[in-house]
mmCIF file of the C-alpha atoms, coordinates in Angstrom:
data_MODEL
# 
_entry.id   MODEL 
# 
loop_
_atom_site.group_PDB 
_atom_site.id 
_atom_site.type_symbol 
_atom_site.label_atom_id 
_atom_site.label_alt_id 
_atom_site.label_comp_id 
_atom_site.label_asym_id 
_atom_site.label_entity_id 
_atom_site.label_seq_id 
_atom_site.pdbx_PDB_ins_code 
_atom_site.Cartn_x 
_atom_site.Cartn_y 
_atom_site.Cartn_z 
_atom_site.occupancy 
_atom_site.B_iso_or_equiv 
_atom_site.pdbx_formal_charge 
_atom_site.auth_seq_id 
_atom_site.auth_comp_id 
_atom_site.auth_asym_id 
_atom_site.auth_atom_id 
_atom_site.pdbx_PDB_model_num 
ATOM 1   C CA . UNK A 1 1   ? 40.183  112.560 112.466 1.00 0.00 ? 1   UNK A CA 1 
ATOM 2   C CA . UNK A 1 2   ? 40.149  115.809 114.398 1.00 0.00 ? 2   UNK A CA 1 
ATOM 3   C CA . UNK A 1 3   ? 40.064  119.187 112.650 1.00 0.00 ? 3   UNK A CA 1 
ATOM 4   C CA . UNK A 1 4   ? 43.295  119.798 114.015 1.00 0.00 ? 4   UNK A CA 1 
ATOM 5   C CA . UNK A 1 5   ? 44.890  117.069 112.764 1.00 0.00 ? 5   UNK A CA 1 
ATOM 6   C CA . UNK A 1 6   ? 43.444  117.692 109.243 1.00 0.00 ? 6   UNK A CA 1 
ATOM 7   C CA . UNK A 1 7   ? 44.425  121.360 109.471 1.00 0.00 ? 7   UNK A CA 1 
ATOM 8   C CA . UNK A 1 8   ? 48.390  120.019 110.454 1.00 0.00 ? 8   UNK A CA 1 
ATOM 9   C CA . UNK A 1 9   ? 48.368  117.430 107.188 1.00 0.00 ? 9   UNK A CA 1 
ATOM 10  C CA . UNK A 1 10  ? 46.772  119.866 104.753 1.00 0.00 ? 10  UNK A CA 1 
ATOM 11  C CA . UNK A 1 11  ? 49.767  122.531 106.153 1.00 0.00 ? 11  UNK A CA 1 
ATOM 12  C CA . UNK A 1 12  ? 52.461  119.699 105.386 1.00 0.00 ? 12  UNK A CA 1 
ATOM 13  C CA . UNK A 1 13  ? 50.921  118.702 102.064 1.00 0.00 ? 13  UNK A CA 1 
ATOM 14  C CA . UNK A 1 14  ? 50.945  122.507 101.276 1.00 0.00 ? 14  UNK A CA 1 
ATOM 15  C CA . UNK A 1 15  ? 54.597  123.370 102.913 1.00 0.00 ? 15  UNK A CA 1 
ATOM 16  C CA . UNK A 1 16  ? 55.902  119.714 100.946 1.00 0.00 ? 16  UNK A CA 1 
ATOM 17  C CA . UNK A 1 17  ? 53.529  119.337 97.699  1.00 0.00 ? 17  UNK A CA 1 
ATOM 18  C CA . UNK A 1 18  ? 53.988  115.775 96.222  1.00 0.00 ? 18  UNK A CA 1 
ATOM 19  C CA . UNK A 1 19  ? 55.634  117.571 93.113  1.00 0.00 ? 19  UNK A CA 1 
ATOM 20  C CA . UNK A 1 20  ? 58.360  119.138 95.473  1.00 0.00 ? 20  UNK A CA 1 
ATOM 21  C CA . UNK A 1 21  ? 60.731  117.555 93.223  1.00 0.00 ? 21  UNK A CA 1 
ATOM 22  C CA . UNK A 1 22  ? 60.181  119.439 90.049  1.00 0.00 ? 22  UNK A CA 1 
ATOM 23  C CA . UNK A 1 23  ? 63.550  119.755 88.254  1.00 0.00 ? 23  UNK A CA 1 
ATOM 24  C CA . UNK A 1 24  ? 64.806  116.642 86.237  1.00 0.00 ? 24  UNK A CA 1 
ATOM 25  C CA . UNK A 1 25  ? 68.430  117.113 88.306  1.00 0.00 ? 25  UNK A CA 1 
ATOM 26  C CA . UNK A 1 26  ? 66.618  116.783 91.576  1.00 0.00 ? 26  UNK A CA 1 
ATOM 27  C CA . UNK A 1 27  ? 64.728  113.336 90.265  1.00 0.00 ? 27  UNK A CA 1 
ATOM 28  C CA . UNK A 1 28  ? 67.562  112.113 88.965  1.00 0.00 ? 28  UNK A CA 1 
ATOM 29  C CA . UNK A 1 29  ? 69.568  112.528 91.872  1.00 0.00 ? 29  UNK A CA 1 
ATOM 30  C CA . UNK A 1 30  ? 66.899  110.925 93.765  1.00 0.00 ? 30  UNK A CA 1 
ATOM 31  C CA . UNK A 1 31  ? 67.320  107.674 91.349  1.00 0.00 ? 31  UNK A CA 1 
ATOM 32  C CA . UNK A 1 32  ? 71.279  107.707 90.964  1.00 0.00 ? 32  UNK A CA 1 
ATOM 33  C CA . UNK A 1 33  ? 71.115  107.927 94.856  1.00 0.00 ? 33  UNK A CA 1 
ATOM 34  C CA . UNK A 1 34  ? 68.469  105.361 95.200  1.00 0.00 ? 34  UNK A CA 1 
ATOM 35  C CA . UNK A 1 35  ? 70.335  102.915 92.599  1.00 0.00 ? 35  UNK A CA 1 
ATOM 36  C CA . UNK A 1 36  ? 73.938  103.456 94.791  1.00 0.00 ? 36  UNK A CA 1 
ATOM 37  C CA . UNK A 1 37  ? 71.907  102.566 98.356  1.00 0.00 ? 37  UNK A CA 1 
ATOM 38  C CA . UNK A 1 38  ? 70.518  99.493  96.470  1.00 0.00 ? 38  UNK A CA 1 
ATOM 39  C CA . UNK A 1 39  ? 73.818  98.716  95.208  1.00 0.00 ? 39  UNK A CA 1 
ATOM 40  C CA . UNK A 1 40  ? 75.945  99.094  98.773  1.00 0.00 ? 40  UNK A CA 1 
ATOM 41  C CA . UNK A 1 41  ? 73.132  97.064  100.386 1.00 0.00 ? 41  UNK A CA 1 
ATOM 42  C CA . UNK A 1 42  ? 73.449  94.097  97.999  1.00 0.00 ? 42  UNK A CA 1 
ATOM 43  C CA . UNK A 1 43  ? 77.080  93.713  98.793  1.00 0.00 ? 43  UNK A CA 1 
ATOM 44  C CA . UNK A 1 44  ? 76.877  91.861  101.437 1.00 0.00 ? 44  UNK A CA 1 
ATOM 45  C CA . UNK A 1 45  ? 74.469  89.387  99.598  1.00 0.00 ? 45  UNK A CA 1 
ATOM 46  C CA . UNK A 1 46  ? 76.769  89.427  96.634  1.00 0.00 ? 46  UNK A CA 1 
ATOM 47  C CA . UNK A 1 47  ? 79.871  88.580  98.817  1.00 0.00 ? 47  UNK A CA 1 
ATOM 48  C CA . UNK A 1 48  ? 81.973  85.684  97.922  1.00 0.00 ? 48  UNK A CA 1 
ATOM 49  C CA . UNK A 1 49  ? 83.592  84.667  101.643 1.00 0.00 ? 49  UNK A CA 1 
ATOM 50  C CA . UNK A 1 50  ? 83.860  81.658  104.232 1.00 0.00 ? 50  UNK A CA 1 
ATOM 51  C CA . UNK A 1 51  ? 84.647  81.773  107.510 1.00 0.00 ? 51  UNK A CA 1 
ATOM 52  C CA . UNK A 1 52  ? 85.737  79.706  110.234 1.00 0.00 ? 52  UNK A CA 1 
ATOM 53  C CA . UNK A 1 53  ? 87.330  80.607  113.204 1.00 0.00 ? 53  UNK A CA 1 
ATOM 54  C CA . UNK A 1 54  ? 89.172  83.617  112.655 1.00 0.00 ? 54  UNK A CA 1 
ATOM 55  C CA . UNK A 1 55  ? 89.897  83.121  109.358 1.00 0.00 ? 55  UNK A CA 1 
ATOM 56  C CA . UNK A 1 56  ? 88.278  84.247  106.267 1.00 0.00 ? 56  UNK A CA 1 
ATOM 57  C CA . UNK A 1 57  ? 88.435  83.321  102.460 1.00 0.00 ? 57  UNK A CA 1 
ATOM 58  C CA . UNK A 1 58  ? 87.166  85.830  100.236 1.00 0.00 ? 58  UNK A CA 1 
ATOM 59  C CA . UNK A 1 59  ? 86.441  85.475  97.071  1.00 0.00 ? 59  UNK A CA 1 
ATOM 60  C CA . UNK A 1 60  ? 88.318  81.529  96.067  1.00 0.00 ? 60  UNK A CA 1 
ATOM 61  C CA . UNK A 1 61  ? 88.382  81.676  92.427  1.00 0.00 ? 61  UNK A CA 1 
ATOM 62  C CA . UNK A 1 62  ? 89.855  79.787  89.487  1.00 0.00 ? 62  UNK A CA 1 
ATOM 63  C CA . UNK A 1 63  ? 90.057  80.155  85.720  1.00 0.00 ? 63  UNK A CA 1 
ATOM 64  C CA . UNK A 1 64  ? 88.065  78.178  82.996  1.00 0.00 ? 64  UNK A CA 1 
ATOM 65  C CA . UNK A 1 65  ? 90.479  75.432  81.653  1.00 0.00 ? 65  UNK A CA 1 
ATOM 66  C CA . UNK A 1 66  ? 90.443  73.904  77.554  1.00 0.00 ? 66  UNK A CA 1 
ATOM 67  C CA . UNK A 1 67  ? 88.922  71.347  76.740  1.00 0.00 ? 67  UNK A CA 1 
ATOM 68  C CA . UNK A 1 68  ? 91.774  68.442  78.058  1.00 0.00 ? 68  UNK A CA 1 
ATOM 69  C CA . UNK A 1 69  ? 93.575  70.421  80.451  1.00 0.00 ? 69  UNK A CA 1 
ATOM 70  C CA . UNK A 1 70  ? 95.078  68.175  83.165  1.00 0.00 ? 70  UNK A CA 1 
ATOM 71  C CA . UNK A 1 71  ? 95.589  71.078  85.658  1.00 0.00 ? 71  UNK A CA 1 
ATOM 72  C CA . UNK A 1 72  ? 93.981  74.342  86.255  1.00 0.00 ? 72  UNK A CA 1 
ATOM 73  C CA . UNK A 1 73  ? 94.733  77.116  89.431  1.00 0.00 ? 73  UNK A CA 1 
ATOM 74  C CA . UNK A 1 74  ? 92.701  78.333  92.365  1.00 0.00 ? 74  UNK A CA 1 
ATOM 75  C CA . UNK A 1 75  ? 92.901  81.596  94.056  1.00 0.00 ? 75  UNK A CA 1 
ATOM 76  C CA . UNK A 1 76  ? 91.614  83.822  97.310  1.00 0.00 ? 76  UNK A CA 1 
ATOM 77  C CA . UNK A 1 77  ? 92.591  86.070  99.459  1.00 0.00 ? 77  UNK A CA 1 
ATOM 78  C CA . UNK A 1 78  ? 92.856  84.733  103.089 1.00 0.00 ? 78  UNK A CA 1 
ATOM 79  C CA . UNK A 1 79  ? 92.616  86.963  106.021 1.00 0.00 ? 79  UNK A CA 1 
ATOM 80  C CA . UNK A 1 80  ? 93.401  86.190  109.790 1.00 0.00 ? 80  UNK A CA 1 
ATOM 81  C CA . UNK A 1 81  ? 91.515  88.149  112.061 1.00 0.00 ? 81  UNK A CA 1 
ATOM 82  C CA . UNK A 1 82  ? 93.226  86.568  115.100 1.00 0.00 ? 82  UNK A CA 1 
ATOM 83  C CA . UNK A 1 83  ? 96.076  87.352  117.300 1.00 0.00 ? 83  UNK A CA 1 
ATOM 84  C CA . UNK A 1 84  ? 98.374  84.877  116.397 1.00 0.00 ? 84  UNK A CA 1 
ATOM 85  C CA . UNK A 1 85  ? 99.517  83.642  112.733 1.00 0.00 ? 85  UNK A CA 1 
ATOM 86  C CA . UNK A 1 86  ? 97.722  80.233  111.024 1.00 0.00 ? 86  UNK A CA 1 
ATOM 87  C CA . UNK A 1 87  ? 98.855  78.220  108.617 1.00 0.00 ? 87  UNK A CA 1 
ATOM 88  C CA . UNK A 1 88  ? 96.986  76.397  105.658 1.00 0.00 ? 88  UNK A CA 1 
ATOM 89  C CA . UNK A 1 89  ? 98.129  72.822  105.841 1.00 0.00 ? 89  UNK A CA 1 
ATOM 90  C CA . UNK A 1 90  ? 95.476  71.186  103.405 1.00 0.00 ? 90  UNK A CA 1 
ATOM 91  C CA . UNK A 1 91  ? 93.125  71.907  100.161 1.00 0.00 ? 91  UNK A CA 1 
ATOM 92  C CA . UNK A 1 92  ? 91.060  69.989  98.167  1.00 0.00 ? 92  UNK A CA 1 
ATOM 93  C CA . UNK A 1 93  ? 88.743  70.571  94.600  1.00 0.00 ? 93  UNK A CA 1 
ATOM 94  C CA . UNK A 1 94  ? 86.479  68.414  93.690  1.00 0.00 ? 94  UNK A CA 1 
ATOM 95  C CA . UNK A 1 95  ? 87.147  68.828  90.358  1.00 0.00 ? 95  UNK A CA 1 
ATOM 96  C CA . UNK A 1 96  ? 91.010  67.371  90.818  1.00 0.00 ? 96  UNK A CA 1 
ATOM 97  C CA . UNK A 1 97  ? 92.608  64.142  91.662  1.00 0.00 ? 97  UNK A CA 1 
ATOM 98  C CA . UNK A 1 98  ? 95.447  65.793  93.798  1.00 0.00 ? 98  UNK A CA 1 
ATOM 99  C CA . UNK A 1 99  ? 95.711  69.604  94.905  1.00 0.00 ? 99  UNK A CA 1 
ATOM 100 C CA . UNK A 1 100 ? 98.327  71.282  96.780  1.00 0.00 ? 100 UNK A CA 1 
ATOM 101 C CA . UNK A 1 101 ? 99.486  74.726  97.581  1.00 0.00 ? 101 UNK A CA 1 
ATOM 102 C CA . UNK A 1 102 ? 102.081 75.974  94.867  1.00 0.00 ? 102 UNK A CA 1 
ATOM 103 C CA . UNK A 1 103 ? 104.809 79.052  94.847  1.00 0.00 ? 103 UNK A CA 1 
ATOM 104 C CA . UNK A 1 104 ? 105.561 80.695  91.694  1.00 0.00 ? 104 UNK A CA 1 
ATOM 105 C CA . UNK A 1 105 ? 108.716 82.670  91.442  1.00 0.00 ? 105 UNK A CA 1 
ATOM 106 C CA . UNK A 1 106 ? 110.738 84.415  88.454  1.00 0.00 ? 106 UNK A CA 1 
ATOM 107 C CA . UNK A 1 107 ? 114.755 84.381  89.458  1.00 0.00 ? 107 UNK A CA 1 
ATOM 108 C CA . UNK A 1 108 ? 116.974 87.075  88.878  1.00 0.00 ? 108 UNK A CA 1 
ATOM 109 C CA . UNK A 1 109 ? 117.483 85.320  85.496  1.00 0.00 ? 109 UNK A CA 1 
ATOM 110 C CA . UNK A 1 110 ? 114.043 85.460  84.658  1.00 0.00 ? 110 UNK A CA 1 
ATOM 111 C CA . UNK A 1 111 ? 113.673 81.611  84.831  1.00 0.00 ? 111 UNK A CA 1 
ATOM 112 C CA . UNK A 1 112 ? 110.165 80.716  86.570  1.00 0.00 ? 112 UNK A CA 1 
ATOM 113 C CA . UNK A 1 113 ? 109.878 77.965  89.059  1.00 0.00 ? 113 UNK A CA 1 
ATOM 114 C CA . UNK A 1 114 ? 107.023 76.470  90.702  1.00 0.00 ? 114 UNK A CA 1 
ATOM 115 C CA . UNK A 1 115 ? 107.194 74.336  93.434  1.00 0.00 ? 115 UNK A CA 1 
ATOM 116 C CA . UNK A 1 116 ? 104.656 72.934  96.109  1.00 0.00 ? 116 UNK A CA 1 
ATOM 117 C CA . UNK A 1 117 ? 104.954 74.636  99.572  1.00 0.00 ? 117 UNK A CA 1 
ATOM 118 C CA . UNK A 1 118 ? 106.071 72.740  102.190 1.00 0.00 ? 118 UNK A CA 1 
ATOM 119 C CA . UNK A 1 119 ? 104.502 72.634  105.868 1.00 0.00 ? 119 UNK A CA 1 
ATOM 120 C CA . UNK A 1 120 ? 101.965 74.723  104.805 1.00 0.00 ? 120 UNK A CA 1 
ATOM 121 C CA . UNK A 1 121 ? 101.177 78.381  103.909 1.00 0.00 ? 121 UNK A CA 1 
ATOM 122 C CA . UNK A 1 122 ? 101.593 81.023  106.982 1.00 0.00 ? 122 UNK A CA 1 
ATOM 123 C CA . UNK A 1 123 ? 98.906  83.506  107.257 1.00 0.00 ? 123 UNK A CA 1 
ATOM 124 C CA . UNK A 1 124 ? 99.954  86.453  109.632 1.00 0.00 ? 124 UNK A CA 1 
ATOM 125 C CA . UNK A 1 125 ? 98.036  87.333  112.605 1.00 0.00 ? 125 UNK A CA 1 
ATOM 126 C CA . UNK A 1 126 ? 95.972  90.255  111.818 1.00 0.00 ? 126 UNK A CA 1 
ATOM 127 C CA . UNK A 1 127 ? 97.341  90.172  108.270 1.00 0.00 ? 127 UNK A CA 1 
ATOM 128 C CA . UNK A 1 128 ? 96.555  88.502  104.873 1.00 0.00 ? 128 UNK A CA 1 
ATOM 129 C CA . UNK A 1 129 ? 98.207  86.107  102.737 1.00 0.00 ? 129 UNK A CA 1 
ATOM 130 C CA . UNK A 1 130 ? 96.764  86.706  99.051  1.00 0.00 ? 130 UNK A CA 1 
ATOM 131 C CA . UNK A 1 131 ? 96.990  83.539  96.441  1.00 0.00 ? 131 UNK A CA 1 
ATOM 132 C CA . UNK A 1 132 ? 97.348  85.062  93.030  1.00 0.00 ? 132 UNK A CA 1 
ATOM 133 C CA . UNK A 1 133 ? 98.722  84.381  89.165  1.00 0.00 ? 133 UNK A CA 1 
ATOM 134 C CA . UNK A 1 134 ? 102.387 84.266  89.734  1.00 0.00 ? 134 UNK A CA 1 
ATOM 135 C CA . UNK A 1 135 ? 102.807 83.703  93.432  1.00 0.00 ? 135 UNK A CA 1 
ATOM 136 C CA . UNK A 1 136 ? 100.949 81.186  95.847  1.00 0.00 ? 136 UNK A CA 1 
ATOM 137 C CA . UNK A 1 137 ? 98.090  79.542  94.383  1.00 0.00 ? 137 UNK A CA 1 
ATOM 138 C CA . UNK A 1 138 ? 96.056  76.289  95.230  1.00 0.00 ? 138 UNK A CA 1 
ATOM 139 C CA . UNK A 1 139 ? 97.356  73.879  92.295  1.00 0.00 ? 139 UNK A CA 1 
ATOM 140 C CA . UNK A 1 140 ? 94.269  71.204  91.267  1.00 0.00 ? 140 UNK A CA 1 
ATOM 141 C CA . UNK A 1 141 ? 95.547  68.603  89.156  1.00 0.00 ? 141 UNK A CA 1 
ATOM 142 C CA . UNK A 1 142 ? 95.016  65.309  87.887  1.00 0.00 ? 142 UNK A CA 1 
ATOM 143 C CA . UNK A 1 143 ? 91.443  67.089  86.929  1.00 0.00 ? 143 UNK A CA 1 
ATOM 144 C CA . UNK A 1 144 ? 88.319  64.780  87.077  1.00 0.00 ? 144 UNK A CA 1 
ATOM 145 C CA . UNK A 1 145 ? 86.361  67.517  84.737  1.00 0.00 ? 145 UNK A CA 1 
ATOM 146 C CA . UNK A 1 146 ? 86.862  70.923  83.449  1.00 0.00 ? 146 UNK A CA 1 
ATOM 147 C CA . UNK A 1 147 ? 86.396  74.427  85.066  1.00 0.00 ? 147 UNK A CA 1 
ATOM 148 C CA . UNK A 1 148 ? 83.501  75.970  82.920  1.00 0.00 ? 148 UNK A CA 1 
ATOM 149 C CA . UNK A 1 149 ? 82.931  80.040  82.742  1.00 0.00 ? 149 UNK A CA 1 
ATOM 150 C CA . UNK A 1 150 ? 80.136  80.707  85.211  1.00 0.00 ? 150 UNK A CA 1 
ATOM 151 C CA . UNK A 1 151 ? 79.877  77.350  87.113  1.00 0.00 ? 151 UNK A CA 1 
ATOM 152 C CA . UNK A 1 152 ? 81.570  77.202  91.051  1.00 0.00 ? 152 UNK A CA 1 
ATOM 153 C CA . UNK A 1 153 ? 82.993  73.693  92.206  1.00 0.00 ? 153 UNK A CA 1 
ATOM 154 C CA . UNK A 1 154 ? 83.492  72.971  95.888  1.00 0.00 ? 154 UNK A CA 1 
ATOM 155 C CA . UNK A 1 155 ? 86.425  72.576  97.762  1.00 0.00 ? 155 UNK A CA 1 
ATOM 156 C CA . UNK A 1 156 ? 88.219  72.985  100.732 1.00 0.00 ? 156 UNK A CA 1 
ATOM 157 C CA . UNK A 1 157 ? 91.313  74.811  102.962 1.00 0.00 ? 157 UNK A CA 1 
ATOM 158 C CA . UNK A 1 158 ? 92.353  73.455  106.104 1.00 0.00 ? 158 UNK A CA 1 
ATOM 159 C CA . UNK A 1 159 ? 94.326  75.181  108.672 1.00 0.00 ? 159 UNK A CA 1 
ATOM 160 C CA . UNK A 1 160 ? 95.836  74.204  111.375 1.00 0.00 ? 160 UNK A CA 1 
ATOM 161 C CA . UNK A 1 161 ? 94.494  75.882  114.333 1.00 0.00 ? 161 UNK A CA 1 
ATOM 162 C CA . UNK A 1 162 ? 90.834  77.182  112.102 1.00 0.00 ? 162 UNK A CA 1 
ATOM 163 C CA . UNK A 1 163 ? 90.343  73.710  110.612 1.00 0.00 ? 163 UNK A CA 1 
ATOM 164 C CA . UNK A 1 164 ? 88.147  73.113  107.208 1.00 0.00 ? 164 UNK A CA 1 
ATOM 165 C CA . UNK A 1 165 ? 86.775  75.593  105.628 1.00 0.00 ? 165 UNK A CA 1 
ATOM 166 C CA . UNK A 1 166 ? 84.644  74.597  102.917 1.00 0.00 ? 166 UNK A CA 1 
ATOM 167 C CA . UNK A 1 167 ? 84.492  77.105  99.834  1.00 0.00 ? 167 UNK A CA 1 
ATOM 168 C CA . UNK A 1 168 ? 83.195  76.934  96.771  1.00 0.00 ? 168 UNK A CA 1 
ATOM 169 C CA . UNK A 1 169 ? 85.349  78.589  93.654  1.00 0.00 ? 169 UNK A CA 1 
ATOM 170 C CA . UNK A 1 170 ? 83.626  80.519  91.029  1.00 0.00 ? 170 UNK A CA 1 
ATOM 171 C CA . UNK A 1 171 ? 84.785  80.053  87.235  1.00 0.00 ? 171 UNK A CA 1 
ATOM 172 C CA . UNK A 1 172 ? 86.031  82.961  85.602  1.00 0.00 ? 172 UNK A CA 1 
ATOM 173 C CA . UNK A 1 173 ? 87.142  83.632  81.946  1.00 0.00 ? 173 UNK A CA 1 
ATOM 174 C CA . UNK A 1 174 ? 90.184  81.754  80.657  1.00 0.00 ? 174 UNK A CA 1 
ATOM 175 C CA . UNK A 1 175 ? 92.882  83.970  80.984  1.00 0.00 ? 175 UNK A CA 1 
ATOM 176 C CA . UNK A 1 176 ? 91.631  86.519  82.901  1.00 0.00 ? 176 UNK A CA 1 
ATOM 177 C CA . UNK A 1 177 ? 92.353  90.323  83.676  1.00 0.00 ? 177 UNK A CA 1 
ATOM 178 C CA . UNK A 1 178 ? 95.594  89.602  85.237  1.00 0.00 ? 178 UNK A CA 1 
ATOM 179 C CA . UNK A 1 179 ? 97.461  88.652  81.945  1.00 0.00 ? 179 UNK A CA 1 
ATOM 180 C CA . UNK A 1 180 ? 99.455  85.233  84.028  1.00 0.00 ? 180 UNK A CA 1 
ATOM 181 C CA . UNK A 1 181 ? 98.115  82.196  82.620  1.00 0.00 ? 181 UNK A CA 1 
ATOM 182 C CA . UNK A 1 182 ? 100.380 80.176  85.056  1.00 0.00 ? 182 UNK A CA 1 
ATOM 183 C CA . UNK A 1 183 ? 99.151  76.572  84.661  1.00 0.00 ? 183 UNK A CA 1 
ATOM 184 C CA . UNK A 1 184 ? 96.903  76.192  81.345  1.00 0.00 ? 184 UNK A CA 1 
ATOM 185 C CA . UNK A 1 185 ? 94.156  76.710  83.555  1.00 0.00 ? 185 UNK A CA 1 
# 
């Protein structure tokens, strides 16, 4: 190495001494920030989505069911990133017998009603249709085996123009955050 080259690094080791950060606020900033880059760049390994066409399920989802539970309920959010509407005409679980898609309503009177949807579920172009506790859902019943807290079962949405998407639907809690325990499951 040249003598000018060791004169420039012993200037930047002097200008930028390996102790530069002295304070505990700086080298805890340093972690909190290193932690939060860590964290956004693990999101896209953590992500819970399936794609096909231009359609995409994120995050299909369903709730443990009891022990004996003939039924339990899926969930997702489905986006269409296309320019003209789909519809989901088809869905299976490997954990049912049968599954459809179901709508949930409450009437003016407060009675609920749930009722399979016929032709299939519209999902808008550009937009989202969202399958939630209370509303559309994916209904699996006649259930081969529970849905155990933790596990994922596979399954599948077709659509009519995107075709099969196969998914897999991660087990959360019974009962959940959302306070709707629509089906026993």
């Amino acid at each position: 190495m040249s003598n000018s080259i060791r004169a420039t690094v012993r200037a930047a080791f002097n200008a930028y001494p390996l102790s530069c950060f002295r304070s505990f606020e700086e080298r805890l900033g340093i972690v909190a920030f290193s932690f939060a880059l860590l964290f956004a760049l693990c999101q896209s390994v953590l992500a819970h989505e399936f794609k096909a066409g231009d359609i995409e399920v994120v995050h299909p989802w369903s709730r443990a069911t009891p022990e004996g539970a003939k039924v339990a309920a899926g969930y997702a959010v489905i986006k269409n990133n296309g320019a003209s509407p789909d519809r989901l005409i088809a869905v299976t679980g490997e954990i049912a017998g049968k599954t459809e898609v179901h709508e949930m309503s409450v009437d003016s009177a407060g009675v609920m009603t749930m009722r399979p949807v016929l032709g299939g579920l519209e999902i808008p172009a550009g937009g989202e249709a969202e399958l939630k506790p209370g509303s559309f859902h994916i209904m699996f019943m006649d259930l081969k085996q529970g849905a155990k807290e933790g596990e994922e079962f596979k399954g599948t949405l077709t659509f009519e123009k995107a075709g099969t998407v196969e998914v897999e639907f991660a087990v959360d809690a019974m009962g959940g955050s959302t306070g709707h325990d629509d089906h026993g499951g």
